[in-house]
N, C-alpha and C positions, 0 to 999 in steps of 0.2 A: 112477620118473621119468616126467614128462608128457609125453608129446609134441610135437614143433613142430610148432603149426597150421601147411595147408596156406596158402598163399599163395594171394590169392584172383582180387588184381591183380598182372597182372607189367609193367615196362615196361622194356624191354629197347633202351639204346643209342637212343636216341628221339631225332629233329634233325625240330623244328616250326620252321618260317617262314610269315612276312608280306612274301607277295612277294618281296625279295630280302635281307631279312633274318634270318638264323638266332636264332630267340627262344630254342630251347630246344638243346644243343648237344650231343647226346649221353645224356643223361640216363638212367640205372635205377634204377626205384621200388619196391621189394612191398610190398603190403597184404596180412598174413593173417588171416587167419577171427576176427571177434570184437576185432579190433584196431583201436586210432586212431592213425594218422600224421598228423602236423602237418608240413605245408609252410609254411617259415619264408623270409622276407626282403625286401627293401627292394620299392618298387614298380617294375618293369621287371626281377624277378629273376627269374621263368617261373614263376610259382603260380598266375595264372589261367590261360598259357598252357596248362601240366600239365594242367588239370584240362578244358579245351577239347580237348586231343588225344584227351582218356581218352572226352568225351561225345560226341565226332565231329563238333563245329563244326571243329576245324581237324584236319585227318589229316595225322598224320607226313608227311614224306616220303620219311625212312629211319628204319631201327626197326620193333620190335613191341611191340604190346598186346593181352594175354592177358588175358583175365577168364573166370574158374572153367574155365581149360584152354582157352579157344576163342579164334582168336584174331580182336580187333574191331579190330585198326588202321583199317582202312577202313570200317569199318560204318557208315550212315546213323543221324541222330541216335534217331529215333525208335525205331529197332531196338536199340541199344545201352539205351534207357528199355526196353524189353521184355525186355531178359535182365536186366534186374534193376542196374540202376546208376541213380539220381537223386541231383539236384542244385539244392539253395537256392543261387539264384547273387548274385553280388557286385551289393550295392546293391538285392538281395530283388525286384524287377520286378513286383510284386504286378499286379492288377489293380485302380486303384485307386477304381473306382465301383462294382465288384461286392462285395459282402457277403463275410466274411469264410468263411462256408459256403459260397458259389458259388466261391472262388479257394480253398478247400480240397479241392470236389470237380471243380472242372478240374484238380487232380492225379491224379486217376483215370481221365481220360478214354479211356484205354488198357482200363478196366478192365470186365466186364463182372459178377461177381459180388456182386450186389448187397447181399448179408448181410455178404460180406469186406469190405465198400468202408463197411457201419456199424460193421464191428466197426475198420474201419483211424480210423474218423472217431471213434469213446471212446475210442480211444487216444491221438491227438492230444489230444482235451482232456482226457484225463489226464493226460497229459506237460505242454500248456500249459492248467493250468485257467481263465487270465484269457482265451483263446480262444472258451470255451463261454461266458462273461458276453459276450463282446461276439460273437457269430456271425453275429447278423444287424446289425451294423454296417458300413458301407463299409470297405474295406480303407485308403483313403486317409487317414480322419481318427485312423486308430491311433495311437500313439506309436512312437518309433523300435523299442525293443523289441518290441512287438505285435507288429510288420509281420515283426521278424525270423524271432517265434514260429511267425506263419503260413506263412513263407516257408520256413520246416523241414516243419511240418506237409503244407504243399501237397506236396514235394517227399517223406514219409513215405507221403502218399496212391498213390502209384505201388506200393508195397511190395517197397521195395529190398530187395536185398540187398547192398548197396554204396550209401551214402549220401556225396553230398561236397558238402560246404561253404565256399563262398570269402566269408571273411572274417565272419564272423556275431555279432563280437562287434563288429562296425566300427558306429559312430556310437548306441551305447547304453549306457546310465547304469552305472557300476560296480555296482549291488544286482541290476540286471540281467541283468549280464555274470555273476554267480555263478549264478542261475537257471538260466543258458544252459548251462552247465559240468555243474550237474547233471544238466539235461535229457540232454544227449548222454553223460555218463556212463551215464543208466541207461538207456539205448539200447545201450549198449555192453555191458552186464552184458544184456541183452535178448538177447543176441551177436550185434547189426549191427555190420558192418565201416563202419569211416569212415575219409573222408579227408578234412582239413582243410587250405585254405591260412588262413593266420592272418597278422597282422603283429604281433598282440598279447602279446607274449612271457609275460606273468601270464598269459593265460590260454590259451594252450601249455601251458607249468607245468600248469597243472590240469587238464588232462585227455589228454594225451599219454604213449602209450607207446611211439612212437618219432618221432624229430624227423631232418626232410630240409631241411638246409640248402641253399636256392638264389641263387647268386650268379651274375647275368650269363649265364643260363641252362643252367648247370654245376650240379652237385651239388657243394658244398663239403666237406659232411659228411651221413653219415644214421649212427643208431645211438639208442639211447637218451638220454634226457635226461643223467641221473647218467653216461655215458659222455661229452658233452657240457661237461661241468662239470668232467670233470676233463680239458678240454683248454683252458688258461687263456687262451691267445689269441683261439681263437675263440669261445670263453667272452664273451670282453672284449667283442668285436666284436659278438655277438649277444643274450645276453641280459644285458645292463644293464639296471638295472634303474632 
């Protein structure tokens, strides 16, 4: 019998606010080794919140967050990118007059190994090979897809161990959106741990192996997809299709 991977993110009873507003209300997450969790729900459900508490823009105010046993509740953003967590965030923030190679290696900026940092940069454009055709192109005049591709890439350039993604499948072409799915699957098979918020229910489905439903900043449900499905109500509510 195999094992249960260690858990690699823990977040534990977690209450994020904006000012006097409780965005996230209690909230416990795990991510273990080699796993993809999708954070699923409406907008104003705490998915970017989540994933702001975890990168240290917003710190808890009550709760913990554990990553690989230590814990970063409080940790400054930059420190929390040095233990190894990066993030392609919502709506990609590329740089969008710098070349597609310079916003792939300001992902590295942390980094000082120069050979890791070419072997991290063929790996990106093997993952997105339409990257390396366009590398010395402005980031800006990409297509929506591109920007996303890079926006992974940049955020790969750190050499997570814990990659998270808010929304990646948002404002690009369905032939696209399957690329994208494979990409992060064989990153996953790579055995990086991700965390995704998604709103995109198809493409949850494809590439999730555990689903956290967030509603009103409450955890509704987490478990498996097929665990999921066979709960018809929230079934109904969540993945229609």
């Amino acid at each position: 019998m195999n094992a249960t991977p260690q858990a690699i993110l823990e977040l534990n009873d977690v209450h994020t606010f904006y000012g006097s507003i409780e965005a996230l209300k209690g909230i416990s997450i795990d991510v273990h080794e080699g796993e993809i969790v999708t954070l699923i729900g409406a907008n104003g459900a705490g998915k970017s919140t989540t994933l702001r508490s975890i990168n240290g823009l917003n710190h808890p105010r009550e709760g913990t967050i554990h990553f690989q046993g230590q814990d970063i509740t409080d940790e400054a953003p930059h420190n929390v990118v040095k233990m190894g967590i990066s993030q392609s965030p919502e709506g990609r923030r590329l740089f969008p007059r710098m070349s597609v190679l310079e916003n792939l290696q300001m992902g590295a900026f942390q980094r000082s190994d120069r050979s890791g940092i070419k072997e991290g940069m063929d790996r990106v454009f093997s993952l997105f090979p339409r990257l390396a055709e366009r590398k010395n192109q402005k980031a800006g005049t990409l297509s929506g897809g591109e920007q996303q591709m890079c926006a992974i890439g940049r955020a790969l350039m750190a050499q997570p161990k814990l990659l998270m993604l808010d929304e990646p499948s948002e404002g690009i072409a369905p032939r696209i959106v399957e690329q994208m799915a494979k990409a992060i699957l064989d990153l996953k098979d790579e055995g990086l741990s991700i965390l995704v918020s998604e709103q995109n229910l198809h493409f949850a489905r494809l590439i999730a192996d555990e689903a956290v439903i967030l509603e009103r900043g409450a955890v509704r449900f987490a478990g498996t997809l097929q665990d999921l499905e066979a709960q018809p109500d929230v079934r109904d509510a969540y993945l229609a299709v």
